[in-house]
SEDO-776681 format. One record per atom (N, C-alpha, C, O): x, y, z. Coordinates in pm, whole numbers, plus 50000, padded with zeros to 5 digits. Layout:
XYZ
...
This chain:
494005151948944
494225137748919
495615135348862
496265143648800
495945123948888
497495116348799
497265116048730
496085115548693
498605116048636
498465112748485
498065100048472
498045092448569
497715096648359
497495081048358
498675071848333
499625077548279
498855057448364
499765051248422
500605048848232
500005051248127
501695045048241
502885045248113
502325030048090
502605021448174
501595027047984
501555010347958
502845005747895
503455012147809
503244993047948
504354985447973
504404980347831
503314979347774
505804975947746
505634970747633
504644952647668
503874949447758
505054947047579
503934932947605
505554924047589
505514912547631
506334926847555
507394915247631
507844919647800
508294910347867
507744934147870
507734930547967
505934926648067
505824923048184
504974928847980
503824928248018
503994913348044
504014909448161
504144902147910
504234891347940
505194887848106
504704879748184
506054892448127
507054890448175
506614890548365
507054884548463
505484901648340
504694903848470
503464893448517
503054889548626
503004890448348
502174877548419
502654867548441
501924858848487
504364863848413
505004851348452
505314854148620
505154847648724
505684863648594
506004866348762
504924868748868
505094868848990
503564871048784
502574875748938
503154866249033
504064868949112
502324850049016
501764844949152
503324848549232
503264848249355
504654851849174
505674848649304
505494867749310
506094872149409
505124873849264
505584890649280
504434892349397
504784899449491
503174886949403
502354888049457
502574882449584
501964872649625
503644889949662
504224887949779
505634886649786
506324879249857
505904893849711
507994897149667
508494908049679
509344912149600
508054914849782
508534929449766
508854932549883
508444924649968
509784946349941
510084948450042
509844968250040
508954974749985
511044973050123
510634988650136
510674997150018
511244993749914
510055008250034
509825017349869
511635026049899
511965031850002
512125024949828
513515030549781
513075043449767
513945051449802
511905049249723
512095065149715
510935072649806
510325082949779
510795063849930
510195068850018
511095074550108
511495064950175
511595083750143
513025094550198
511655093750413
510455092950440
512635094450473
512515095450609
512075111250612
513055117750576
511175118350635
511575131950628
510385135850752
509335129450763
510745147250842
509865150450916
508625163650844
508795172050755
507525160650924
506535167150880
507095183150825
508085187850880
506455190450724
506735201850754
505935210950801
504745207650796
506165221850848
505465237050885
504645240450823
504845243650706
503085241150894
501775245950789
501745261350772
502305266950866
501325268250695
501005277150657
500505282550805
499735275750872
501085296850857
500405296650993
499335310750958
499345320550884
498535305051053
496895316251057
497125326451071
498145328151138
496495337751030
497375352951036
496785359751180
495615360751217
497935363651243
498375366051378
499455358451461
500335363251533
499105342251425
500245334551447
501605335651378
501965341351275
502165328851461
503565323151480
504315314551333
503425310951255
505375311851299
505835301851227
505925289751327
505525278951285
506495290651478
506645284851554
505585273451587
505555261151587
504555285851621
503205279251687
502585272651528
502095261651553
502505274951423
502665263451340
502835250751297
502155241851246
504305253051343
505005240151330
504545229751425
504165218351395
504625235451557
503895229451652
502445222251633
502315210451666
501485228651584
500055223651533
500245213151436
499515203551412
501495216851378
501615204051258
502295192551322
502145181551269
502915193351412
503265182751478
502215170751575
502165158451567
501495180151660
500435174551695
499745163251587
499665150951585
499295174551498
498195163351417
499165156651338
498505149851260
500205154951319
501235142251269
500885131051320
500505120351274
501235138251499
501315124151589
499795120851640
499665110751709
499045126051620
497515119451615
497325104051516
496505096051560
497685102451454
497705089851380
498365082451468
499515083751509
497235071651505
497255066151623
498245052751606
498665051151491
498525046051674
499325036051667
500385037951617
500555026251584
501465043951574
502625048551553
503425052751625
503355061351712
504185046951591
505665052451675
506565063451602
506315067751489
507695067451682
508255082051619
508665077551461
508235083251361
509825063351460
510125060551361
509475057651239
510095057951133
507985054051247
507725052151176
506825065651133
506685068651015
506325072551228
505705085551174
506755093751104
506455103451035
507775090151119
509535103051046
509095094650887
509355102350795
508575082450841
508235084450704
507655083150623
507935078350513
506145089750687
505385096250606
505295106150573
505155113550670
505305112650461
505745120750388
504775134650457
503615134050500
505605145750450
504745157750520
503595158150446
502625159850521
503065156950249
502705164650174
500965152450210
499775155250193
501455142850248
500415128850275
498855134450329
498865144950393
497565127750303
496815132650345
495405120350390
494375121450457
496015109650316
495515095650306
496445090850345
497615094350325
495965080150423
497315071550511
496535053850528
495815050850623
496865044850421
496165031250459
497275026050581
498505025950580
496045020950709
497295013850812
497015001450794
495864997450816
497724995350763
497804979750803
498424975150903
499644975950911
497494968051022
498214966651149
498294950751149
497234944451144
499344945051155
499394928751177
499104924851333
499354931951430
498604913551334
498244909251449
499484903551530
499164898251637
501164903451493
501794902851516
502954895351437
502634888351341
504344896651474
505174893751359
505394884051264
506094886751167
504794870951280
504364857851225
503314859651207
502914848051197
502204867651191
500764865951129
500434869451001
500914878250930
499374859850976
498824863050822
497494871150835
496644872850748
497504875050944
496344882550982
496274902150992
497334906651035
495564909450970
495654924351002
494494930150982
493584927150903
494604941351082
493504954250986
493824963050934
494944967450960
493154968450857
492734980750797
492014991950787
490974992750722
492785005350880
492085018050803
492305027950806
493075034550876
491295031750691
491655043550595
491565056750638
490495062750638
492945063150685
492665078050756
493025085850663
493705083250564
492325101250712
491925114250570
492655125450699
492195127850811
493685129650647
493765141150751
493645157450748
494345165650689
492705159050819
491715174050789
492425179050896
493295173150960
491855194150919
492445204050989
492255204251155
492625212451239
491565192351164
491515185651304
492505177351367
492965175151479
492635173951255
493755160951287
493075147051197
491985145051143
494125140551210
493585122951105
491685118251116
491025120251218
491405115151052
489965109451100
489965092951021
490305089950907
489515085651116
489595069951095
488475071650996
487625080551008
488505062150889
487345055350820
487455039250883
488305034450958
485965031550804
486085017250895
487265007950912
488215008250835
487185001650993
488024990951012
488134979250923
486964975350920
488834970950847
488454957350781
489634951450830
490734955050871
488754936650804
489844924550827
490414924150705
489854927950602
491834918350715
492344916550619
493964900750611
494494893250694
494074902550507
495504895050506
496644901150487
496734913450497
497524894250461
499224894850499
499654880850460
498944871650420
501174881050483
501554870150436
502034860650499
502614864150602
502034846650473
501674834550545
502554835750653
502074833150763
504044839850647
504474838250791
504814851850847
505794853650920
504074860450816
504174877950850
504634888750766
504444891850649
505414894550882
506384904150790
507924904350855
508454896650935
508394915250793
509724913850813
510374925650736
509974929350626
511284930650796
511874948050742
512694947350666
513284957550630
513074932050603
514234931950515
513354919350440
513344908150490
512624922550315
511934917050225
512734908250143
513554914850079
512844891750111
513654887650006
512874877949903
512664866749950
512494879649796
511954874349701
511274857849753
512124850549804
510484854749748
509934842149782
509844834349962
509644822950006
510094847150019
510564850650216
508974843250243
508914834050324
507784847550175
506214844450237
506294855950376
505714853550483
506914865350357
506714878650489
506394892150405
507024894150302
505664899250439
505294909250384
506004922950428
506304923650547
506404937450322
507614941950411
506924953850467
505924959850427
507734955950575
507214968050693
507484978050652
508674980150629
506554987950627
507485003550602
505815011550567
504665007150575
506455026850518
505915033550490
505915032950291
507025034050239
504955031650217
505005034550037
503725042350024
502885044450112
503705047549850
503245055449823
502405043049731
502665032049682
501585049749740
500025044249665
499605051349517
498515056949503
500625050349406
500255055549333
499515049549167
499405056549067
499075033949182
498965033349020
497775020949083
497905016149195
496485016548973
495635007749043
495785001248900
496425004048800
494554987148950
493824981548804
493214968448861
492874964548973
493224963348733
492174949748788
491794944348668
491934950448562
491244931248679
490294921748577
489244930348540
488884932348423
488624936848667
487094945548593
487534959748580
488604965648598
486304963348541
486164978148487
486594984548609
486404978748716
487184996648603
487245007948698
486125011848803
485255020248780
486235006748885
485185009449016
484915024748982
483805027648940
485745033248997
485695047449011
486615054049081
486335061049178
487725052449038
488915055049139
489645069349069
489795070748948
489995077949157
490905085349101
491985081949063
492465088848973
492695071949106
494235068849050
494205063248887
493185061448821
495435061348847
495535056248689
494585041148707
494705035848817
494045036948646
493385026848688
493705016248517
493225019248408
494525005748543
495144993848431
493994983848419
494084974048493
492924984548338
491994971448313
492344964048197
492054967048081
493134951648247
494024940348151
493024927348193
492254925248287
493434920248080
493014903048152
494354901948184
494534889848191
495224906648203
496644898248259
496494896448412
497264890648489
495234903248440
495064903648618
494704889848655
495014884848763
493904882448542
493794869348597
494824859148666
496034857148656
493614852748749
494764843948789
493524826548856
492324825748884
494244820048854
493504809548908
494554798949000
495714801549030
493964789449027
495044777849181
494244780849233
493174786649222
495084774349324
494234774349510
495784779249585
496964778249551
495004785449712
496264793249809
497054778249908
497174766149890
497424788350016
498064780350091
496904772450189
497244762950261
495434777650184
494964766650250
493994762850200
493064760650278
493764760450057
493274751149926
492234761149908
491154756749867
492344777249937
490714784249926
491214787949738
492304790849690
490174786449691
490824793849512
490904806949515
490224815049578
492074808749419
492804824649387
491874832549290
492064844749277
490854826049218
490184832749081
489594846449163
489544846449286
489214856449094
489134869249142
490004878249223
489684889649257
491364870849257
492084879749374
492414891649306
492714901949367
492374890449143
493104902549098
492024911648994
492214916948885
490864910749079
489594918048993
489814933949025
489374942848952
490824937249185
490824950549173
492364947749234
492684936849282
493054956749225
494464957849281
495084972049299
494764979349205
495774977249379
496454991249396
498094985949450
498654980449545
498274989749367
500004991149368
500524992449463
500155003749495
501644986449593
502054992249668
503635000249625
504384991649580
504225012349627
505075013349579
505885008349601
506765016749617
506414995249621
507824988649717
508574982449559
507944975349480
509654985749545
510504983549448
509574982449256
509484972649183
509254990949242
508484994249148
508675007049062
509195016249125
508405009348953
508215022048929
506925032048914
506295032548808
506565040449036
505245046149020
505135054248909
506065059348847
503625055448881
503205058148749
503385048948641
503965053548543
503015036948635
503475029148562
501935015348632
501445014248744
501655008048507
500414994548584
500834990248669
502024993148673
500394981248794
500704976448837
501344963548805
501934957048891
501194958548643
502064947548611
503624950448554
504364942748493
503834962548591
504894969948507
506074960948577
505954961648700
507064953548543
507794942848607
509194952448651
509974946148722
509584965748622
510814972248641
510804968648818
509834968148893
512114966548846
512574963348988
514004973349055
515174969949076
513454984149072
514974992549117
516024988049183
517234988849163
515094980849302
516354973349413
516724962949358
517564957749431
516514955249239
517004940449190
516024929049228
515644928249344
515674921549147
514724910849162
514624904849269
513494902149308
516044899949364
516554894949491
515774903549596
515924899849712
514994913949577
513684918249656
512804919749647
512054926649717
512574913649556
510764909749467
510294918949444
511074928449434
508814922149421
508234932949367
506534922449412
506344911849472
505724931449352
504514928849242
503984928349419
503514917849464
504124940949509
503124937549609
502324945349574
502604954749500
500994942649626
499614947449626
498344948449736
498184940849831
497744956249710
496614955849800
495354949549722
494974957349635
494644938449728
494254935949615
492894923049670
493174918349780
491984919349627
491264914749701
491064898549752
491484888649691
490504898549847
490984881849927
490584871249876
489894870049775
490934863949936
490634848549904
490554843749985
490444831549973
490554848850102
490424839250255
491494830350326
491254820250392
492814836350297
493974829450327
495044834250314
495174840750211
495834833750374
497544841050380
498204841750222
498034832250145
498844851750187
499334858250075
501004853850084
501634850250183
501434855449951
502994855049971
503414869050005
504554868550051
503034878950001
503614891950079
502534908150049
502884919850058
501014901350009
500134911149944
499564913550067
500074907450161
498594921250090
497234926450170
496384924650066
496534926049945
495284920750146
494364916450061
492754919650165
492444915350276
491864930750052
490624928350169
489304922350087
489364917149976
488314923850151
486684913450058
487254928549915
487964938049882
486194919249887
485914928649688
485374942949751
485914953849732
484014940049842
483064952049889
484314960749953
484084972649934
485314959050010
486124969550109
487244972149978
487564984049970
487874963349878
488264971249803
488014985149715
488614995849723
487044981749639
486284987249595
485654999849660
484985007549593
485875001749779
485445012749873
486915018349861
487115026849775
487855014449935
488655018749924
489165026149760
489215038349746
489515016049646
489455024649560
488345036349509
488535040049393
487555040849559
486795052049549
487205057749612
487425067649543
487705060949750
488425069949810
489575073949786
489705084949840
490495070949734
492245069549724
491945080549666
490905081149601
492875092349680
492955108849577
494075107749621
494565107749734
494695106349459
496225110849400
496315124149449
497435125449499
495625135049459
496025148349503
496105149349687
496445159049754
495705136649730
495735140549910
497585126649893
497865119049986
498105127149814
499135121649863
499185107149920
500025103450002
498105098549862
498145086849955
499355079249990
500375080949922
499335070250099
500085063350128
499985050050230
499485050450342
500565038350168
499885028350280
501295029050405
502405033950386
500795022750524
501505022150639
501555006250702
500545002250760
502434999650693
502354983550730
503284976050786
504474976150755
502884970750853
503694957550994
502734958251078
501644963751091
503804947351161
503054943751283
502774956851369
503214968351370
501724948851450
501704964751602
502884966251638
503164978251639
504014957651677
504904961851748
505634969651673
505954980751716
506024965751551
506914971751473
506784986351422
507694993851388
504844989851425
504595002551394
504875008451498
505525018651473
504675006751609
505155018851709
506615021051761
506975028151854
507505012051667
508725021051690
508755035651655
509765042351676
């Protein structure tokens, strides 16, 4: 398991609940997610280093819907992979799911509907855009209004998760932030998810999340029901390397 997450002082804690509702769709690519190709598995004794590498390549490119570019960055060490597939580049629409990759190759868990943000995504994220950003991040810090489902990751249970309004198509926000998982996009992992530090500069928002719905387009979050969060956080293992994967179809199979 991770260590548990660094709690934030309470002037920048405050500072995170001023910023949710705009962070909660302000973020763009993870800065310390490096492009790197898979590496070479351990090869079976009789084999090859060669014929190795090769097997590891295969089950790379078994994770379906991907393209080269975007399979070059997920990280070799990865073993959990959330996909978020948009229904296309202006949609507030996508699915979700959760692949585990065993010595077969990736294996799908279910599918869910989900959200995105009101007018899509977009590969160059800018603070208050309403597009959610495309790339590969690391999934490392959770929390929420309620108690810990049961998650392996650091798990932050604050009331700062609250939140209330109505969205962009008058559905109410109360509960969106009963469970949440960090996406790493301009953030510092290991740290709550209200932790407000911004590496790339505020001018690329932060505070994205995977976090649960409300039945309506996000300023730049994913968002699925409570029941598929909550599943999902029971699965996430800090030791299989998670990582979410997100844009449109087209954009993932570059």
């Amino acid at each position: 398991m991770s260590a548990m997450p660094v709690r934030v002082p309470a002037v920048l804690l405050a500072a995170a609940v001023l910023g949710l509702l705009s962070g909660c769709g302000s973020g763009d690519s993870d800065a310390s997610v490096q492009d790197k190709p898979l590496s070479a598995v351990v090869p079976a004794e009789g084999g090859s280093a060669g014929s190795a590498s090769a097997e590891a390549e295969r089950l790379h490119r078994q994770l379906p819907g991907l393209g080269p570019k975007t399979l070059a960055q997920v990280p070799a060490a990865t073993r959990q992979a959330v996909v978020v597939t948009g229904e296309d580049r202006d949609s507030p629409k996508a699915t979700v799911v959760l692949y585990e990759r065993t010595a077969g190759g990736w294996r799908a868990g279910s599918e869910w509907p989900a959200h995105n943000a009101l007018k899509g995504w977009t590969d160059d994220h800018r603070l208050g855009d309403l597009r959610s950003p495309i790339g590969v991040f690391t999934l490392s810090d959770a929390g929420g209004r309620l108690p810990d489902p049961g998650t392996e990751l650091p798990y932050d249970r604050s009331g700062a998760f609250t939140i209330d309004g109505t969205g962009f198509e008058g559905e109410p926000l109360a509960g969106s932030f009963d469970y949440v998982v960090a996406i790493d996009y301009n953030r510092a992992p290991g740290t709550s998810p209200l932790d407000w530090t911004r590496p790339l500069g505020a001018h690329k928002g932060g505070g994205i999340w995977i976090h649960v719905d409300h039945e309506g387009p996000t300023k730049g979050c994913v968002t699925l029901a409570k029941p598929h969060m909550k599943e999902l956080l029971r699965a996430l293992d800090p030791d299989l390397n998670p990582v979410v994967v997100m844009g449109d179809a087209a954009s993932l199979r570059r």
